[in-house]
N, C-alpha and C positions, 0 to 999 in steps of 0.2 A: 396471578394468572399470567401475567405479561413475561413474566419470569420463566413458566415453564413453556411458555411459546418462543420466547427467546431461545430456550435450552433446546426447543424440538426443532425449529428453524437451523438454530447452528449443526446440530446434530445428523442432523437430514432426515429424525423421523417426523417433522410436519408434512413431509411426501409420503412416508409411509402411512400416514391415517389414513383408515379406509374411506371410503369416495361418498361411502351413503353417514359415516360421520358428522363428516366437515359442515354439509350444510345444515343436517340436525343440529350440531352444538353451535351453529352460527347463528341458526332462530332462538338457540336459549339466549346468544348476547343480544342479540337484538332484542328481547323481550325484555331483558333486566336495563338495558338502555332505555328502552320508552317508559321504564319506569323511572331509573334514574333521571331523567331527563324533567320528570313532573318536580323534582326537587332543588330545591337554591330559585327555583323562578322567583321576581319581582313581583308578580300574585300570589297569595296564598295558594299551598297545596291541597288539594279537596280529598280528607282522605280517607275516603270510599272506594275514589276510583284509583288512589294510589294501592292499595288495598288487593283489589281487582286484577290491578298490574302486576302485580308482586306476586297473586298467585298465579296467574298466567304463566309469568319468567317460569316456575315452579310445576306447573304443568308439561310445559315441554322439555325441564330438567328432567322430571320423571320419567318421561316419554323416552327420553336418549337413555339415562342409566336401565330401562327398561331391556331396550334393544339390544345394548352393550352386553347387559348378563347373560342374551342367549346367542352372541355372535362371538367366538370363538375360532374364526381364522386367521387372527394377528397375531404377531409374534409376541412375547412376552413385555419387548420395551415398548412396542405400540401401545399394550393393555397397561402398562405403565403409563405410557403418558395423556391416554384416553381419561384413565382415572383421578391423576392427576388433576386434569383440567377440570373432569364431572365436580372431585371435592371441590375445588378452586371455587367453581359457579357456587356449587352449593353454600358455600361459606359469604361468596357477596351475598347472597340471597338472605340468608342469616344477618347478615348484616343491616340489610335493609330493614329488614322486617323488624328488628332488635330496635335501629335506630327511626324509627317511625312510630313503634309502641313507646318509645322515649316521650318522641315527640309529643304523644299524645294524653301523656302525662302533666305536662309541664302548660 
């Protein structure tokens, strides 16, 4: 993820994202942060509510690739790097979710 923001920042299309984007995919990091953030703590993770979290980040990932399939005024590299970043999220999200059911195995 940091990779293709790097790549849209150098580029100059992190200007071109549309405006009603940026803060939608900016509540999805924020949400998979308050989730990551329940994990590595010095207290055990309680994981119900890490759970909770994880499907929430996942709620408003939906919520933006939602929006994305029926907004169609961006140019081709924009919809490039919109999507880029939607798999990006969705893959940490995957992740979590992957390494939490680990966790809870073990």
């Amino acid at each position: 993820m940091t990779r293709t923001l790097d790549y849209a920042l150098d580029s100059g299309e992190l200007g071109n994202l549309p405006a009603t984007f940026r803060p939608r995919f900016s509540a999805v990091l924020r949400a998979v942060a308050t989730a990551m953030g329940d994990i590595g703590q010095a207290s055990a993770t309680d994981p119900n509510l890490l759970d909770a979290k994880i499907d929430e980040a996942a709620v408003e990932l939906d919520q933006v690739q939602q929006q994305e399939r029926t907004t169609r005024e961006a140019s081709p590299a924009v919809h490039t790097s919109q999507g880029t970043l939607l798999t990006d999220a969705g893959r940490l999200l995957a992740d979590l979710r992957s390494g939490r059911q680990s966790l809870a195995r073990t």
